[in-house]
C-alpha positions in Angstrom: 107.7 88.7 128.0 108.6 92.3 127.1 111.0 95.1 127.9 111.3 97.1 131.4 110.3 100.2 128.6 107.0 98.8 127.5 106.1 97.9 130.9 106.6 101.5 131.9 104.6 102.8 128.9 101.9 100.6 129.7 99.5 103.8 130.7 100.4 105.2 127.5 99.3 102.2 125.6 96.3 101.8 127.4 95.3 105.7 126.8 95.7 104.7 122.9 93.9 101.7 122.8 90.9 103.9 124.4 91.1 106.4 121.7 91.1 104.4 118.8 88.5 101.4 119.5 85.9 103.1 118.4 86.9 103.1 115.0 86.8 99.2 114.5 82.8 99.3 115.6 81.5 97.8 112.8 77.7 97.6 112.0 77.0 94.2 111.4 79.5 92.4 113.5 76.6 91.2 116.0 74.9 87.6 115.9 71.5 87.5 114.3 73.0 89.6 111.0 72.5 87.1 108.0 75.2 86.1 106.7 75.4 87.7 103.1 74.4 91.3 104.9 77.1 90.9 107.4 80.0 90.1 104.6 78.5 92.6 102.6 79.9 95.3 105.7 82.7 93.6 106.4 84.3 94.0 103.1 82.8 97.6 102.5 84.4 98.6 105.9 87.2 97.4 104.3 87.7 100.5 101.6 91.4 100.5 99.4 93.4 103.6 100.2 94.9 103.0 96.9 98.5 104.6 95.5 99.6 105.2 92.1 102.7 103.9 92.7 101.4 100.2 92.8 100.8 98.3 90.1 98.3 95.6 89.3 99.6 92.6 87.9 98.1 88.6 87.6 100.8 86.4 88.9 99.8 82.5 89.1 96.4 83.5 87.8 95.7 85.7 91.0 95.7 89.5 90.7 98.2 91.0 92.9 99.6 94.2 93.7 103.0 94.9 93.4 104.8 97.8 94.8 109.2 98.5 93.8 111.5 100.4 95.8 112.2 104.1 94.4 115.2 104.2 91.8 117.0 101.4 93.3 117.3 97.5 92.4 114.9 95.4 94.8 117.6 93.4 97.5 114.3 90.6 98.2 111.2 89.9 97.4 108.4 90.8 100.2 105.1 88.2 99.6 102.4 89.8 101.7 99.4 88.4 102.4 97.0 90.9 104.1 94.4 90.0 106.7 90.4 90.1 106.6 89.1 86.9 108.7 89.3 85.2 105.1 86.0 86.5 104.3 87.5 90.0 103.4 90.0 92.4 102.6 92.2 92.8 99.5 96.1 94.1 98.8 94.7 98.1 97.6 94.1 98.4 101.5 97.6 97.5 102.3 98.7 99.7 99.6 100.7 102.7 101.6 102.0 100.3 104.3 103.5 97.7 101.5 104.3 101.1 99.4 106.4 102.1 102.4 107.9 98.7 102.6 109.6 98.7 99.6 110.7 102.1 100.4 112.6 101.7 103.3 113.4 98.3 103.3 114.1 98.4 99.3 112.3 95.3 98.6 109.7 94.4 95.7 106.6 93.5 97.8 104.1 91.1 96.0 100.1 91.0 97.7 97.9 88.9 96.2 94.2 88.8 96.3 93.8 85.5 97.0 89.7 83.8 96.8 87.8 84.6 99.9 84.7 82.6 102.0 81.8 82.1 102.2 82.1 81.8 98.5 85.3 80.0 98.3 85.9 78.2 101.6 89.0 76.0 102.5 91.7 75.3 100.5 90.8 78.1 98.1 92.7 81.0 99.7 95.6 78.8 100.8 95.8 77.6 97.1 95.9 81.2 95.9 98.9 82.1 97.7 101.0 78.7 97.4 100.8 79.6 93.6 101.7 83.5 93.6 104.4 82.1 96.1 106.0 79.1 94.0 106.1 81.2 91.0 108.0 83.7 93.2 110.5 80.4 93.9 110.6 80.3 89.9 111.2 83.3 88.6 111.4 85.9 91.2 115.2 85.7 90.5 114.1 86.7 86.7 111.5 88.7 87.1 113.5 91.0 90.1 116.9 90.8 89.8 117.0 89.1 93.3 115.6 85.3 94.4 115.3 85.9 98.3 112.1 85.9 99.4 110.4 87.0 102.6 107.5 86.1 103.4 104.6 87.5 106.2 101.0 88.8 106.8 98.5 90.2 109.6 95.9 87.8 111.2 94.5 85.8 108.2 97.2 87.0 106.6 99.7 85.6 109.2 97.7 82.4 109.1 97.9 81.7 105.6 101.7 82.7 105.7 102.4 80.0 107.7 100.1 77.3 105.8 102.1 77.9 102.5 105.2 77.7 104.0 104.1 74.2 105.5 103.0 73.6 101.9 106.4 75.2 100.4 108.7 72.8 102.9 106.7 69.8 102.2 107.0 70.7 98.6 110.7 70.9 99.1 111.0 74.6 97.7 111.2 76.3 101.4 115.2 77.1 100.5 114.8 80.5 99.6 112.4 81.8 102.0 115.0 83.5 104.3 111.8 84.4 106.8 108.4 84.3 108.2 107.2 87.9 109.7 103.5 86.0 111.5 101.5 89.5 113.0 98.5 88.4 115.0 98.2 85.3 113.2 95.0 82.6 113.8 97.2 79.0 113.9 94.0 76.8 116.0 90.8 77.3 113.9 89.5 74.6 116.6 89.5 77.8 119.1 92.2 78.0 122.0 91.4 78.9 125.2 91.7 82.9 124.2 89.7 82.5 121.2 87.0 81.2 123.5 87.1 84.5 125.6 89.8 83.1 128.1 92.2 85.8 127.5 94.9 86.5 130.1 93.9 90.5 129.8 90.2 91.4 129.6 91.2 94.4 128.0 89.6 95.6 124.9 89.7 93.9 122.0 89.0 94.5 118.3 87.4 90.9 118.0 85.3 88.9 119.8 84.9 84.9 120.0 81.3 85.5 118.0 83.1 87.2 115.5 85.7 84.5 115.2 82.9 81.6 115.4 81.5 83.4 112.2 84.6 83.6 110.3 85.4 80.1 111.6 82.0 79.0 110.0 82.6 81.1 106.8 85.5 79.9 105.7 85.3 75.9 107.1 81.7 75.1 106.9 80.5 71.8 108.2 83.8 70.8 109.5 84.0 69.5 113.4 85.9 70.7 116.1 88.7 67.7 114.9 89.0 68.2 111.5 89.4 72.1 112.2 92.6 70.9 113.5 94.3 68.9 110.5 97.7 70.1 110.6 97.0 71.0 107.1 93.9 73.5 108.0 96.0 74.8 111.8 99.4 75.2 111.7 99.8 74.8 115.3 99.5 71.3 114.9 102.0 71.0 112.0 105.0 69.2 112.6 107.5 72.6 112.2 110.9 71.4 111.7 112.8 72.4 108.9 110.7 76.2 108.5 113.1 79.4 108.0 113.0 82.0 111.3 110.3 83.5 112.2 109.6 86.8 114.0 105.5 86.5 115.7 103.9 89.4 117.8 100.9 89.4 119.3 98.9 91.9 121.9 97.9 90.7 125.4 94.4 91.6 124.6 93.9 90.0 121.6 91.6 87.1 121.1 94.5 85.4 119.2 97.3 85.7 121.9 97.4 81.9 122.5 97.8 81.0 118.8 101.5 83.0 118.9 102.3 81.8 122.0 101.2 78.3 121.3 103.2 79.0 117.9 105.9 80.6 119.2 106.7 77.8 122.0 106.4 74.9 119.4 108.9 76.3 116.7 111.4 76.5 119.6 110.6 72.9 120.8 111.0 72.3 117.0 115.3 74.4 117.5 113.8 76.9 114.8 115.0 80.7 114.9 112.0 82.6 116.3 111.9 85.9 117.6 109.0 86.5 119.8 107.3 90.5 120.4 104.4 90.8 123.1 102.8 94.1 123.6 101.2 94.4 126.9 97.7 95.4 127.0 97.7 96.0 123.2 94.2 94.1 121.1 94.1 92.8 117.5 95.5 95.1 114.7 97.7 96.9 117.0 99.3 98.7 114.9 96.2 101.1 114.5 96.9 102.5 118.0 100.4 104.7 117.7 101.9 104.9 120.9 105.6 103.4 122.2 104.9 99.9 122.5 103.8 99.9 118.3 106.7 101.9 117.4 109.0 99.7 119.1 107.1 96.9 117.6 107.5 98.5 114.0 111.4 99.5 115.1 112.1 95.5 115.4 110.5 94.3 113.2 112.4 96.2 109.8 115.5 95.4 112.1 114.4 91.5 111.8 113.7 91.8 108.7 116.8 93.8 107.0 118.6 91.4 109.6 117.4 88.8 107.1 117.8 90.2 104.0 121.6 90.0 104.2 121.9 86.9 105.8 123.3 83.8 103.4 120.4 81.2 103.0 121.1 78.0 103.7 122.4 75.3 101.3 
């Protein structure tokens, strides 16, 4: 499921993974926390490394953050939808990653800060980003010079990426999405067998099938096992036909490898354009831990992705 060269750097990867999973330790993370003092660390673990360069704008009633390419006319629209378990996060901690986005791939990237659980449980966040995404459909065009749109996320992010697109088809305004970039994504909130703790690498991970039970309970509360897993909540249970390509990567190690792969093997089954990137031995948020197998994974996927951005979209 991955290239001769990542299966020789495998050492490598490991060695990086070792170094840098100590910094996702978080106090709090542990059962027996209440609930309020765990969020509470979550999202202060969770500090913006803001830029001057982005700007805050409300878009559909949500704040976002918006970030242009340097002197030159934006060739897409980028909505990203950053990650945080749905219980936290916000767009100023994605600022330098989406900054460099719209650097080097010369698109306008749009983050909102969509509503987050305990708080505002299901369909809040998922409501948030269908409406900063269907006034992209709008008046992107307007607004940016350009109406392509792309759009893509990390874990929650990924999740609720592929929920408004669902939303966006069904709504018959999926034309000029020309993509789906899904990083780590949750797609079962019912649990698949890796979010239980059968992983096919017992490798280190950044989460943990309590953590995910927590987040679960957060953001769904009172819901069973079977109505975790309306297509409308899990996306792995959506009928998929008719969604733009998608590129999905996922770790071995990761708690979430059997939503991509489950994902993954369903949009094929479905004849949709997907582009599938495994990194062996590689946890959640990979993309913390610099070695080969990420820089390959960050090599293919602005390749996908400028791939798409001069692609016609379909009539």
């Amino acid at each position: 499921m991955w290239s001769d060269e990542l299966e020789q750097a495998r050492p490598e990867t490991r060695a990086a993974v070792v170094a840098g999973i100590g910094l996702f330790n978080r106090e709090g993370d542990v059962a027996g926390v209440p609930q309020a003092e765990r969020i509470a660390k979550r999202r202060a673990a969770m500090a913006p490394m803001t830029v001057p360069e982005a700007l805050d704008r409300e878009i559909a009633g949500v704040r976002c953050r918006v970030y242009l390419p340097d002197g030159s006319a934006p060739r897409a629209v980028y909505l990203h939808v950053h990650g945080g378990g749905m219980v936290s996060g916000s767009p100023d901690v994605m600022d330098v990653p989406n900054l460099r986005m719209a650097r080097d791939l010369g698109v306008a990237v749009v983050s909102p800060d969509y509503r987050k659980a305990p708080e505002h449980p299901f369909p809040a966040g998922p409501d948030d980003v269908t409406a900063v995404a269907e006034w992209l459909v709008e008046h992107a065009a307007g607004e940016f010079g350009v109406a392509r749109l792309l759009m893509g996320g990390e874990s929650a992010g990924a999740y609720l990426t592929a929920v408004v697109a669902l939303r966006l088809r069904d709504r018959g305004r999926i034309a000029a999405v020309a993509g789906l970039n899904l990083v780590f994504g949750i797609y079962d909130w019912g649990h698949t067998p890796s979010q239980r703790g059968r992983r096919p690498h017992d490798g280190p991970d950044v989460l943990s099938p309590e953590e995910i039970d927590f987040v679960t309970g957060c953001y769904l509360p009172g819901l069973t096992i079977e109505q975790r897993r309306d297509p409308a909540i899990s996306p792995v249970y959506a009928d998929l036909r008719g969604l733009p390509p998608m590129f999905l990567s996922v770790g071995t190690t990761d708690h979430l490898v059997d939503d991509t792969l489950l994902l993954a093997g369903r949009a094929a089954a479905a004849e949709l354009d997907v582009e599938l990137f495994v990194l062996p031995e590689m946890p959640h948020a990979f993309m913390a831990f610099p070695c080969t197998a990420t820089t390959r994974w960050a090599e293919g996927t602005a390749a996908w992705l400028d791939g798409l951005i001069d692609r016609p979209l379909p009539r």
